[in-house]
C-alpha positions as CSV (number, residue, x, y, z in Angstrom):
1,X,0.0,0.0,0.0
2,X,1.1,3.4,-0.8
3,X,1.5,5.9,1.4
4,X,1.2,9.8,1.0
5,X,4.3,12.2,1.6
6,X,5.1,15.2,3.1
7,X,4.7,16.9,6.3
8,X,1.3,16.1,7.7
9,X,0.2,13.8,5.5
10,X,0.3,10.3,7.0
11,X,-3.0,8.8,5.5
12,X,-2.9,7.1,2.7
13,X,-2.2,8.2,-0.8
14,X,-6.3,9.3,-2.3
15,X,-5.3,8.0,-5.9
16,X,-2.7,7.0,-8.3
17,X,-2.0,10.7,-9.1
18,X,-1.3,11.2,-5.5
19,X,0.7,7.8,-5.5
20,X,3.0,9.3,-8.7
21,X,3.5,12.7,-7.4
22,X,4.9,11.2,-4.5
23,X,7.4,8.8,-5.7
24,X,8.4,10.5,-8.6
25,X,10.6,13.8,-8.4
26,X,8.9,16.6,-9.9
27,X,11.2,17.7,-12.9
28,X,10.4,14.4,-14.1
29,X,6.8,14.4,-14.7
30,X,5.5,14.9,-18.1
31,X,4.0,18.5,-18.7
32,X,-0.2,17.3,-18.1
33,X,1.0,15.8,-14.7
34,X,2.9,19.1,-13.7
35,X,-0.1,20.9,-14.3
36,X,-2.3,18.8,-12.6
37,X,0.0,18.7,-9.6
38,X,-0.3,22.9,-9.4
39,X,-3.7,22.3,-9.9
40,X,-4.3,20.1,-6.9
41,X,-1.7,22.0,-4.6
42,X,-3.3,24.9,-5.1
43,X,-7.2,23.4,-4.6
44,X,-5.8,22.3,-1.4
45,X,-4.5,25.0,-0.9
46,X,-7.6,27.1,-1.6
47,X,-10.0,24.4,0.4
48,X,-8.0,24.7,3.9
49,X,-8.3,28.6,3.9
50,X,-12.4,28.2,3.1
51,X,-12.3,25.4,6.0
52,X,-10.4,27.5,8.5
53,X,-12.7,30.7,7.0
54,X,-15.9,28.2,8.1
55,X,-14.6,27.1,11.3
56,X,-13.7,30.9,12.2
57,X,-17.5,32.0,11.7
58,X,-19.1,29.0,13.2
59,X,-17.5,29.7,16.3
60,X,-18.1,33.9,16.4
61,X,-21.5,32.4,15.5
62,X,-21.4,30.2,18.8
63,X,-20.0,33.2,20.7
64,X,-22.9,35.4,19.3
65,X,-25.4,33.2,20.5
66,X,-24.3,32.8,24.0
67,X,-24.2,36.9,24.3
């Protein structure tokens, strides 16, 4: 089974994209795959700021309520 890399990520590789990107040093990619390695670091990129954006108003919400 393979496993994702980096820092944080200890679960397991989503797909076979994920799989390639990690065992296979970027400069040696072809040109799609680069692109579509931008285009999911920056997605991810993109979807933790809109999670941390939601957590940030549920809890003023929470705070709200209690006041």
């Amino acid at each position: 089974m393979l496993r994702a890399a980096g820092l944080g990520r200890k679960s397991i590789a989503v797909n076979a994209v994920d799989d390639t990107l990690t065992f296979v040093p970027f400069r040696d990619l072809p040109p799609w795959l680069k692109r579509w390695a931008v285009y999911v670091t920056v997605r991810d990129k993109l979807e933790g700021w809109w999670l941390q954006g939601e957590d940030a108003a549920r809890r003023v919400w929470q705070v709200v309520r209690r006041g």
